[in-house]
N, C-alpha and C positions, 0 to 999 in steps of 0.2 A: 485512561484514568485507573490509577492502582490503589486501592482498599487493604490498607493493613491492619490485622487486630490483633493486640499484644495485651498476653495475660499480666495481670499484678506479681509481684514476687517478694519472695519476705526472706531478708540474707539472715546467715549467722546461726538462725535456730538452735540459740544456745549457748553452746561449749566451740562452736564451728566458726569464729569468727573470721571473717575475709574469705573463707572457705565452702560455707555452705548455703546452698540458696534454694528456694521450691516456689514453683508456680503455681497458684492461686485463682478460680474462677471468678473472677472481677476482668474488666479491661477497657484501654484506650483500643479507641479507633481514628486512623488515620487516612483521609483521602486525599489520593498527590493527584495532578496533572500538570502535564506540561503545554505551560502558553507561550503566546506570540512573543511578550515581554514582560518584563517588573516580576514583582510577589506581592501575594493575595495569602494573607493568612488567616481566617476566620474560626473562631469558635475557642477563643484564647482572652485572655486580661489586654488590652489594647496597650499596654506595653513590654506587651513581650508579641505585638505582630511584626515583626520587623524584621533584619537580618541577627539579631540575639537570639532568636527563637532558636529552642536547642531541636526540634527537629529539623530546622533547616538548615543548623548548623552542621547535623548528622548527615543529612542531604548532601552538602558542598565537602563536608572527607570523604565523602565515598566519590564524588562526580570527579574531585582530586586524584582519587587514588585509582579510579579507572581512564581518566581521563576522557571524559565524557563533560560538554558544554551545554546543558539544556539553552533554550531562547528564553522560557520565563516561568517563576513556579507556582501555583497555588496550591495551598496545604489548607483542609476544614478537618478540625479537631476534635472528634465527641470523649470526654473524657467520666469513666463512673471511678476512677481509683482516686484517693483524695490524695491533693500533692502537701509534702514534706510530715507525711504521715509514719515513714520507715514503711512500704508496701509498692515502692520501686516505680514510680512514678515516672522519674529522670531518667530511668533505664527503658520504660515502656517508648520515648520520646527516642532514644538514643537508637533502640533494635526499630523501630518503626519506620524512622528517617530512612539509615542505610539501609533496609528491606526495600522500602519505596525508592530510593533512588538508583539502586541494584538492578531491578525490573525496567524504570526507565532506560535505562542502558542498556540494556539487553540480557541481564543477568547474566556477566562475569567473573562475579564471586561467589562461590557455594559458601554453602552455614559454616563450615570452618572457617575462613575468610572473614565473614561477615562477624564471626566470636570476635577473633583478633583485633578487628577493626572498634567494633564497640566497646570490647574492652581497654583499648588502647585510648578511647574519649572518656569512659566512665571510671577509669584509673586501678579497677578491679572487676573479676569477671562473677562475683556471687549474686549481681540480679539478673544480669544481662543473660548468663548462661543457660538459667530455667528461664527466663522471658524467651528466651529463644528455643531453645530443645524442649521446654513440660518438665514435668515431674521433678524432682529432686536433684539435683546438679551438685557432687564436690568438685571443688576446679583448683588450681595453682597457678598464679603467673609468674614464671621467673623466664623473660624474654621472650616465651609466648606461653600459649594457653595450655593446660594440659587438665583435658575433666574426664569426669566418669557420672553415667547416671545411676541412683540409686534406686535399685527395683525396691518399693514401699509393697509391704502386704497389706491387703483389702481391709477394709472397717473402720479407717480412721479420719475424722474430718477436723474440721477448727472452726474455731469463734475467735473472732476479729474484734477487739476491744477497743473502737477507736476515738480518741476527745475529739473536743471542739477548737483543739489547741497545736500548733504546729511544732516542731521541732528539726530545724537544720542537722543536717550530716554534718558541718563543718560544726557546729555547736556541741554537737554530742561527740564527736571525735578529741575536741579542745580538753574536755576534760579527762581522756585517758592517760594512767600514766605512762611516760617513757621505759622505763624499766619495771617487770614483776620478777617477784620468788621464784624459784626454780620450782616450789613446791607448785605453785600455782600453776605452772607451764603443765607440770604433772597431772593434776587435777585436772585441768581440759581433756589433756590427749589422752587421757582414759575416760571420761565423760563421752568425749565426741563417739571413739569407736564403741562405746556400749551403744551409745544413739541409734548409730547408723547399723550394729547391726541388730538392735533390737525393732528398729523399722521394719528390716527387710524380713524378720522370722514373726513379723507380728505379735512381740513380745511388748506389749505397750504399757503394761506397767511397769517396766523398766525403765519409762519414760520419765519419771520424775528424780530417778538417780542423774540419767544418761542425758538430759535437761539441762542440769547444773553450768554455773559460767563464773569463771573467778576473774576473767580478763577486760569484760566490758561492761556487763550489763548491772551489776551495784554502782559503778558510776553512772552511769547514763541514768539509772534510773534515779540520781537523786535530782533529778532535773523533771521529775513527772511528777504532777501535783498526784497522789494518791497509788504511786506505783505501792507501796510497800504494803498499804490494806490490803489491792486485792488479789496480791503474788499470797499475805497470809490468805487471806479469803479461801482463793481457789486450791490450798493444799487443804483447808480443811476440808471442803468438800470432796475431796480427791480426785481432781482432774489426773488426766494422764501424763501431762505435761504445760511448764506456762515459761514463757518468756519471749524477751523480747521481737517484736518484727521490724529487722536492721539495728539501723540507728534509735530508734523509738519517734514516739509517743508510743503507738498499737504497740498493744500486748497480743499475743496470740497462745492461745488456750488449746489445747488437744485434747479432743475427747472421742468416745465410739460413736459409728455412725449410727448408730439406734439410740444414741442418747439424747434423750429430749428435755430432761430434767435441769442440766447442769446452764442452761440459757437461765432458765427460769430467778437458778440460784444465784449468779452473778449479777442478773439486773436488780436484783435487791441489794447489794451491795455497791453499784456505781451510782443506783437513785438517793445513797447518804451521800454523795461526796460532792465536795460543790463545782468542779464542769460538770458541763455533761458529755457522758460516752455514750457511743452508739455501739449495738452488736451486730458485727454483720456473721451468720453462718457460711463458710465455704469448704470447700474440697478441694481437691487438690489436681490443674490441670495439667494432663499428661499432654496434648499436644504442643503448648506454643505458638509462638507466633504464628501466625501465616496470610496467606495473601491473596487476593483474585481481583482480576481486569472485571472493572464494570464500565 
């Protein structure tokens, strides 16, 4: 019996879109074994326990691609990450499967392998990448994977702004447009690398220049009942950083780890709006997935 726990991850962070992803203390856990025969899927919507279920979907690419034939599978599900929330739900299901069916087999794919593999079902590698490595992940796919972790300096944690209301990837992708301004393209790729290096020298007020996003997130967000209060909200209070986590709904807010204040100030501003959102506090986790035979 193999135990897999796969952190939450939240892509794009910004100006970074399809490019940059970080893993997040929240997570699925997934327990495989192999039986006699059939599938057993428990601890899921009973329409999706069956052969759709995308962890067992993730299961049968990899038992494919090693060529490995289990006799029968059972998968039990505990999930704390909310699904179609933009905090990589589908990705914790996709790195989970092929980890657990990897070890059933005898582990013949190392984590490079296993990137490729997930990315190659999740169609890009910005959750999958930090769901799998920790910390902060830019990646590139053009015919395979090509990443780098980003070493973050110490002090900085997030508040997870997340409704009571879902939003699909396929939905919030619908409305991007096909072609931007050159100027716009501009705007990111100096946004992104102030970002990423003002993480790594712990330059965090930089974060609200180096934040910015002309590519996706004004669209997507006009699809969030109340995005644009509390994106003003949280620059009046001076957060460090605010934007979207993936695709949306959650927002995710950057502030210092000793800041205790800045919770306070936003839940007075989501108790005026008519969902309701929840705050979850997290940090940022540097391990990843991983696994052990119970």
């Amino acid at each position: 019996m193999i135990e897999v726990i796969v952190p939450a991850t939240s892509a794009n962070i910004g100006p970074g879109f399809d490019t940059l992803g970080i893993a997040l203390n929240i997570y699925n856990k997934f327990t495989v074994e192999e039986i006699e025969a059939g599938l057993i899927i428990e601890g899921c919507e009973e329409k999706y326990a069956d052969e759709s279920n995308l962890v067992y979907q993730s299961m049968v690419k990899c038992f494919e691609k090693v060529g490995y034939e289990p006799k029968g599978i059972k998968i039990s599900i505990e999930t704390d990450i909310p699904v179609s929330r933009g905090l990589g739900s589908s990705a914790t299901c996709i790195v989970g499967g092929i980890i657990a069916a990897n070890e059933l087999a005898g582990s013949p794919l190392n984590k490079k392998k296993i990137l490729e593999l997930a990315t190659e079902m999740e169609g890009h590698p910005d959750n999958v990448a930090p769901a799998l490595f920790g910390g902060m992940i830019t990646s590139v796919y053009d015919e395979k994977v090509y990443y780098s972790k980003v070493n973050i300096a110490k002090g900085l944690k997030f508040l997870a702004l997340i409704p009571n209301f879902k939003l699909s990837t396929k939905k919030s992708r619908s409305v991007l447009p096909k072609v931007v301004p050159h100027s716009d393209a501009i705007f990111n790729v100096g946004r992104v690398a102030l970002m990423i290096s003002a993480l790594q020298n712990g330059e965090f007020d930089l974060l609200k220049i180096g934040g910015q996003d002309k590519l996706h997130q004004q669209y997507r967000g006009a699809l969030i009942d109340g995005y644009d209060i509390i994106l003003e909200h949280c620059k009046n209070i001076g957060v460090k950083g605010v934007f979207l986590s993936g695709a949306g709904p959650t927002i995710l807010v950057a502030v210092e780890e000793d800041d205790n204040e800045t919770y306070k100030e936003i839940n007075k501003i989501l108790d005026t709006l008519e969902n309701k959102w929840e705050i979850k506090e997290l940090s940022i986790d540097y391990k990843g997935a991983f696994f052990k035979k119970v």
